[in-house]
C-alpha positions as CSV (number, residue, x, y, z in Angstrom):
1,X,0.0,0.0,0.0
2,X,2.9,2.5,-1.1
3,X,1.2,5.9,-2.6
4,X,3.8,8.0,-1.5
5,X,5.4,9.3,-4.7
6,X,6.2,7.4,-8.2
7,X,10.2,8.2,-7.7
8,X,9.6,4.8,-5.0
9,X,8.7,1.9,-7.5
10,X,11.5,-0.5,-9.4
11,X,12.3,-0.5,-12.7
12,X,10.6,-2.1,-15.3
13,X,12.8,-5.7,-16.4
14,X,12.9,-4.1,-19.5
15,X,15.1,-1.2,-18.5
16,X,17.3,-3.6,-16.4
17,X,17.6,-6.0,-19.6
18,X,18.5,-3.0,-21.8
19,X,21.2,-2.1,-18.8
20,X,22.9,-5.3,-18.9
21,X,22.9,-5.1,-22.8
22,X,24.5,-1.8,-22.4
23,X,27.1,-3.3,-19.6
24,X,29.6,-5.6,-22.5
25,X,32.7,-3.9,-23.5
26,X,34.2,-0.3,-23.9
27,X,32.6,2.5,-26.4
28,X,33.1,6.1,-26.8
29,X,32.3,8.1,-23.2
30,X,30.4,11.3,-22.6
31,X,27.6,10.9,-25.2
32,X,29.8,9.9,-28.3
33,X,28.8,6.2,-27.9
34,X,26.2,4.5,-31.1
35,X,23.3,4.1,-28.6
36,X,23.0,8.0,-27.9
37,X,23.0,8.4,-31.3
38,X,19.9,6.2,-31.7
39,X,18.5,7.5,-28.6
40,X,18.5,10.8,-30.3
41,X,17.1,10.0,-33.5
42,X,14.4,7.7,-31.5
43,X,13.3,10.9,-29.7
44,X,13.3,13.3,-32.7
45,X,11.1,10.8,-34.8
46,X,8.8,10.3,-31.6
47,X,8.0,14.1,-31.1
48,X,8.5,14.7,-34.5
49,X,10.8,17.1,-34.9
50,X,13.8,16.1,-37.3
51,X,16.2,18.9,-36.2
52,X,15.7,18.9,-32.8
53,X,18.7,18.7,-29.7
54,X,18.4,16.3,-27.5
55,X,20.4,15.5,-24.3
56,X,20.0,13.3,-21.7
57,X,20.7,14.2,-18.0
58,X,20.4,12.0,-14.8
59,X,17.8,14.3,-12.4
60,X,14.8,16.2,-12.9
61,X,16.2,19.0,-11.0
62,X,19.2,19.0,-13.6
63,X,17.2,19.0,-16.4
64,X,14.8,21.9,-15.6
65,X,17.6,24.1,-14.2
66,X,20.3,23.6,-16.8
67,X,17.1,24.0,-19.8
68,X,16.2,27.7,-18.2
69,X,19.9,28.3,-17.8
70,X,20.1,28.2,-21.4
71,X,17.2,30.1,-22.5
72,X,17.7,33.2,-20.2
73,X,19.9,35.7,-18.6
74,X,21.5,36.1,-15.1
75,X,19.0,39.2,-15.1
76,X,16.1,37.7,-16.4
77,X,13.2,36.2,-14.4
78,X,11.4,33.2,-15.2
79,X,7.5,33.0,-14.9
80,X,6.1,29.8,-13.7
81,X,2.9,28.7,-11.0
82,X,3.5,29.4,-7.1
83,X,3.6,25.4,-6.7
84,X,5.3,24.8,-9.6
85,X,8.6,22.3,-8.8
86,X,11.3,24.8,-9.9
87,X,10.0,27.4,-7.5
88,X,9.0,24.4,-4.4
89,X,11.4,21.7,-4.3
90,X,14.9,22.5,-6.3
91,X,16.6,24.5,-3.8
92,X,17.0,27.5,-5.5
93,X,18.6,25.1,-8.0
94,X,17.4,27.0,-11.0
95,X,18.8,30.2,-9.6
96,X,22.1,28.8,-8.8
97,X,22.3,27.8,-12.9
98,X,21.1,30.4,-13.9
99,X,23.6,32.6,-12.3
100,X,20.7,34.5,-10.5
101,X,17.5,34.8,-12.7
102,X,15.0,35.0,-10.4
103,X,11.4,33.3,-10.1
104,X,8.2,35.7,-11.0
105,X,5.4,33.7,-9.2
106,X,2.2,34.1,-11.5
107,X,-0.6,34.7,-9.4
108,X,-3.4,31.9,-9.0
109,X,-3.3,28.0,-8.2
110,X,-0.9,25.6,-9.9
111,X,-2.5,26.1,-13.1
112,X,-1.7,29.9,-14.7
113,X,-4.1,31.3,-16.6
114,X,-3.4,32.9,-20.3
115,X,-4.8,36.5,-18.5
116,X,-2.6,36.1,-15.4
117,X,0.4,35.3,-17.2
118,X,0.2,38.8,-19.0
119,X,-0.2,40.7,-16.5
120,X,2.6,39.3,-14.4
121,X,5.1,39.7,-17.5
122,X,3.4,43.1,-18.4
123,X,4.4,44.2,-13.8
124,X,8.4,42.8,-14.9
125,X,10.8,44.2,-17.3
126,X,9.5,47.6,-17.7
127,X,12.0,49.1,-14.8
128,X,14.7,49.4,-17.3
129,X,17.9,48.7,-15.6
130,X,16.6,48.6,-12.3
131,X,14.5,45.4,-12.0
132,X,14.5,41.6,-13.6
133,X,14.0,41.4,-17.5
134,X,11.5,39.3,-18.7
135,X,12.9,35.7,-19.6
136,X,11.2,32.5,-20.0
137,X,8.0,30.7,-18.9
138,X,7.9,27.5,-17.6
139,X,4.8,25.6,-17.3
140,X,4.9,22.2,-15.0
141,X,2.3,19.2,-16.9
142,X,1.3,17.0,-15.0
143,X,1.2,20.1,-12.4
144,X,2.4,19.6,-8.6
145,X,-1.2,19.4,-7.6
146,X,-1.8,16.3,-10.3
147,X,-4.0,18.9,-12.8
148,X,-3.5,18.9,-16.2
149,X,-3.2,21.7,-18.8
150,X,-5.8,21.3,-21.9
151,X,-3.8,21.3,-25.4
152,X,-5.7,24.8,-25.5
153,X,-4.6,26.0,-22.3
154,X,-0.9,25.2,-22.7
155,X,-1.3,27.4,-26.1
156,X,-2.8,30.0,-24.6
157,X,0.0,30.1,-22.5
158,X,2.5,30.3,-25.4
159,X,0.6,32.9,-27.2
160,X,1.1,35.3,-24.8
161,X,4.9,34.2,-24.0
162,X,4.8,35.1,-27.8
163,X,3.6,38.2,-27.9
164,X,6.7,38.9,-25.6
165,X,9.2,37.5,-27.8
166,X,10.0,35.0,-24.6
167,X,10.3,31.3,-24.8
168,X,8.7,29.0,-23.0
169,X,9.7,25.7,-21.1
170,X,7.6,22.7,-20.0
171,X,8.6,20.7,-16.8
172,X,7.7,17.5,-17.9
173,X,8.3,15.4,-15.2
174,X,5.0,13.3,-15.4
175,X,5.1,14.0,-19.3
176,X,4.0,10.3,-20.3
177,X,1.1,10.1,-18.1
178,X,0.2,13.8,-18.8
179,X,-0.1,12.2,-22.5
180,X,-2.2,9.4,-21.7
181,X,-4.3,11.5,-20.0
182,X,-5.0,13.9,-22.9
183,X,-4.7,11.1,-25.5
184,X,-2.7,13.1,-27.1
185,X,0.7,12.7,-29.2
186,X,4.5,14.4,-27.6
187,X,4.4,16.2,-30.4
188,X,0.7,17.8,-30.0
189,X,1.8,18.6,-26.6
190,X,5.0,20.2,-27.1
191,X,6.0,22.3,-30.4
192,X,2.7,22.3,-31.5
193,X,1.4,24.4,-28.9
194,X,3.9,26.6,-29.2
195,X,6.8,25.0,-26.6
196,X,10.8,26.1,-26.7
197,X,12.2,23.5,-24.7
198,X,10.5,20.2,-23.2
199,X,11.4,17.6,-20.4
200,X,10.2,14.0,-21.3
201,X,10.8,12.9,-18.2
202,X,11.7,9.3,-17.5
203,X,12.4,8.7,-13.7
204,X,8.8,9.0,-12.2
205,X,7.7,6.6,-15.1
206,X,9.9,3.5,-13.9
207,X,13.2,4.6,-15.1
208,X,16.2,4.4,-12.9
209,X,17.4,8.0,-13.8
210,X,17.2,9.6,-16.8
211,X,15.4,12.4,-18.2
212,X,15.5,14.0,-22.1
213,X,16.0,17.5,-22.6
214,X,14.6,18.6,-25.9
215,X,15.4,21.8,-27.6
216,X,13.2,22.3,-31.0
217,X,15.4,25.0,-32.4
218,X,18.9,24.1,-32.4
219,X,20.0,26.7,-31.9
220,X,20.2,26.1,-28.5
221,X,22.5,22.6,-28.5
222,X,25.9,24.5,-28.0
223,X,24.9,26.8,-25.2
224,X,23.1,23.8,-23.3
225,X,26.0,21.3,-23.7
226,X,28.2,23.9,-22.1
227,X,26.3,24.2,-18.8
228,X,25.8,20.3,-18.3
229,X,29.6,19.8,-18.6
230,X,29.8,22.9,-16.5
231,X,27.3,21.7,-14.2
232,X,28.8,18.7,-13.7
233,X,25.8,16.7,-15.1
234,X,27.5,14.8,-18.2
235,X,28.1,11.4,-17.6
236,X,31.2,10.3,-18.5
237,X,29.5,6.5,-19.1
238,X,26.7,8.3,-20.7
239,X,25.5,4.9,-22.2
240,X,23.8,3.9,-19.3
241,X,22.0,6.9,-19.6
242,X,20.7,5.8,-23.5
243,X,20.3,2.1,-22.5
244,X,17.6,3.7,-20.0
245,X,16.0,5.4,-23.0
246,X,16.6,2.9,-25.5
247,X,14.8,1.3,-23.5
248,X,12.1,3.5,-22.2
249,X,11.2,4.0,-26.4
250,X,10.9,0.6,-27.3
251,X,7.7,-0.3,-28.7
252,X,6.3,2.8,-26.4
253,X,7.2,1.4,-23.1
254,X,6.9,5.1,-21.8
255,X,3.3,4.5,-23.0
256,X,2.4,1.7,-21.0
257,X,4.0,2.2,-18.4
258,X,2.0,5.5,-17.8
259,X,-1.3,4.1,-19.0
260,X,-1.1,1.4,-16.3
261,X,-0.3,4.1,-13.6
262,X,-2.8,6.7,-14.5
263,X,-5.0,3.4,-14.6
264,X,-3.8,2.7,-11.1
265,X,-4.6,5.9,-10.0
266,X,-8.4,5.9,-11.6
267,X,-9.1,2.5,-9.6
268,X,-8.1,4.2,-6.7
269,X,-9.9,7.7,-7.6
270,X,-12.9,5.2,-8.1
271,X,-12.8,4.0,-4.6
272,X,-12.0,7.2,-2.5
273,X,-15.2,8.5,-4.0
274,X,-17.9,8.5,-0.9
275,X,-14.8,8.1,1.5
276,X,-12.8,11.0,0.6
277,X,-13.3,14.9,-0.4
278,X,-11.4,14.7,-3.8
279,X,-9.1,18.2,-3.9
280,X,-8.1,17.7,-7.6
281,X,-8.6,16.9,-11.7
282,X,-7.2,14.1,-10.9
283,X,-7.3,12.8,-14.6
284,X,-3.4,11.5,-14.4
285,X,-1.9,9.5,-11.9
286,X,-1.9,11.5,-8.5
287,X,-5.0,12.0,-6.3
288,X,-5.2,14.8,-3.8
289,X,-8.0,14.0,-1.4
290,X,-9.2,14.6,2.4
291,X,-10.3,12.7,4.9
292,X,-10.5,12.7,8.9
293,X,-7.6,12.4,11.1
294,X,-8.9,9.0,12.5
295,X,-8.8,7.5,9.4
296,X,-5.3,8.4,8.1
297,X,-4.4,7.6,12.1
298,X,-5.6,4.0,11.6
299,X,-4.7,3.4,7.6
300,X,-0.8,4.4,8.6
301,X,-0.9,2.1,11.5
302,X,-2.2,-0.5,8.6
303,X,1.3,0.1,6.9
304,X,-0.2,2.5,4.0
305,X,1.9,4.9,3.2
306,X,1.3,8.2,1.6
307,X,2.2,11.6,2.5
308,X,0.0,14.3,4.4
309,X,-0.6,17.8,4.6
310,X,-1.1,19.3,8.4
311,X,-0.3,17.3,12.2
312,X,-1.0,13.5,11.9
313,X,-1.3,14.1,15.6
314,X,-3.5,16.7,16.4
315,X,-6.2,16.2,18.4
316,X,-9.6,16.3,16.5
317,X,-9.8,13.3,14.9
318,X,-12.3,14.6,12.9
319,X,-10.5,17.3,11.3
320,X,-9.9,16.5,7.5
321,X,-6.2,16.3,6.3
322,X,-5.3,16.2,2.5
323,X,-3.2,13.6,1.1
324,X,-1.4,13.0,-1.6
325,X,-1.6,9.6,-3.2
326,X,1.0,8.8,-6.4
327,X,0.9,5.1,-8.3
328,X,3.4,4.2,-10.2
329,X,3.4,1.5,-13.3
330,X,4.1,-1.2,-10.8
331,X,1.4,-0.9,-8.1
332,X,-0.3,-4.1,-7.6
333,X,-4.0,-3.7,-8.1
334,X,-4.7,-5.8,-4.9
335,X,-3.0,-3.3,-2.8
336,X,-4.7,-1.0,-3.7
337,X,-8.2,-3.1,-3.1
338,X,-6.8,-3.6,0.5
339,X,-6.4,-0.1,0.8
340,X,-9.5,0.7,0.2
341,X,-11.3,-2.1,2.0
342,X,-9.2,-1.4,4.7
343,X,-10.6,2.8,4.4
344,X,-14.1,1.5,4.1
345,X,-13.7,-1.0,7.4
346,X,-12.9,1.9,9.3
């Protein structure tokens, strides 16, 4: 009964096959080996987009940080949600790449609105030397509070970053499940809606670390390759990197691995309803939902695990506390029955 976060679950045998295929011999380090080059090309035909830069880092945290690094300015600020995971939980990681870009919070919940984002760009950049020039936007999908952007929403967005000649980045993280979600295609999800720079995040999806970094305007390759090396992020045996991703793209593995998750997380949505006040859209594969002290109390004792927001402790044990609930592609379905049963018993 493990709902605590989809960074917690193994790796697909697939990944650990493709690892031990990787493991024979010596080839070429730091990205110059044959299986980067495939991963590449893999990645450009799946979001199709021919001429785009690809490169692979080990960390979320990495690959958001060092991507806005490359798009803006030590003076710039970046525009992203007031929950959004570059502003919450990198450690000032993205101002530290930057060289000291700041974060403009966009006013709202963890999905920013087309109208808000204007005005927040319109209040920066207009102080000429004085204050923070306006640099990129950077938009979180699946967001930190398990929503999801429409296609419409996230070009909206774009429109507007535009309009002020400013680029725009998308956190992808959850990107695959984001996808099934939206039945939708990388590509309809990325460039097409008007997106600079996208994560295709593998870790949270059953990878053991790996995340893509895709630039569609080349442009860009040089600059980024720079900072990772400088950042200390390229792997000198970088083909344990690709073997991750080789493995990840075969026959759409990122797919179905997120379609079982998200499909996880709907039995479990299914069965919180009547027991729980659901606190999100959750149409992906995390569940925000509330219920009474007592309850948590007992289902922790149970061995559930899953994190909460406010004292476990206190003393109302009717007060509702909201927690988070994440399923990976390898949750058993019959845990999560237990869970439930064990929710409804008490």
């Amino acid at each position: 009964m493990f709902f605590a976060s989809d960074n917690s679950g193994p790796v697909p045998p697939q990944v650990m096959a493709a690892l031990t295929t990787a493991n024979t011999g010596h080839v070429m380090s730091y990205g110059t080996d044959a299986l980067t080059d495939a991963v590449t090309d893999q990645i450009r035909t799946l979001f199709e987009a021919p001429d785009a830069s690809v490169h692979l880092v080990a960390t979320g945290t990495a690959a958001n940080s060092l991507a806005l690094a490359t798009l803006c300015q030590p003076f710039d600020t970046v525009f992203c949600s007031p929950v959004a995971h570059i502003h919450e939980d990198e450690c000032n990681a993205p101002e530290f790449y930057t060289g000291g870009a700041k974060l403009t919070l966009v006013p709202g919940d963890d999905r920013m609105t087309a109208d808000a984002l204007r005005i927040a760009i319109k209040g920066q950049g207009n102080r000429g030397v004085h204050g923070p020039q306006r640099g990129p936007v950077s938009i979180t999908q699946v967001t930190e509070q398990g929503n999801l952007y429409s296609l419409t929403e996230l070009r909206a967005l774009a429109t507007v970053a535009q309009n002020y000649d400013l680029p725009v980045h998308l956190d992808g993280a959850r990107f695959a499940n984001a996808c099934v979600a939206l039945n939708c295609t990388p590509a309809e999800m990325s460039w097409k809606v008007g997106i600079d720079v996208a994560v295709f995040g593998g870790t949270k999806n059953g990878l053991m670390g790996v995340e893509a970094v895709i630039f569609f305007n080349p442009a860009h390759a040089r600059a980024f390759e720079l900072r990772r090396k400088r950042g200390a992020h390229l792997f000198s045996k970088h083909r344990y990197l690709a073997a991750q991703m080789s493995a990840y793209l075969q026959d759409d593995l990122w797919r179905d691995l997120a379609t079982t998750a998200n499909a996880r997380s709907a039995q479990l949505l299914d069965g919180l309803q009547g027991l729980a006040e659901i606190r999100n859209d959750a149409r992906a594969n995390m569940i925000f939902a509330a219920l009474p002290r007592a309850l948590h109390q007992k289902a922790q004792a149970a061995g559930a695990q899953y994190h909460i927001s406010g004292d476990l402790n206190g003393e109302d044990p009717d007060g509702l506390l909201t927690a988070r609930f994440v399923c990976d592609w390898s949750i058993d379905p019959t845990d999560i029955e237990a869970f439930l049963d064990l929710l409804g018993k008490a």
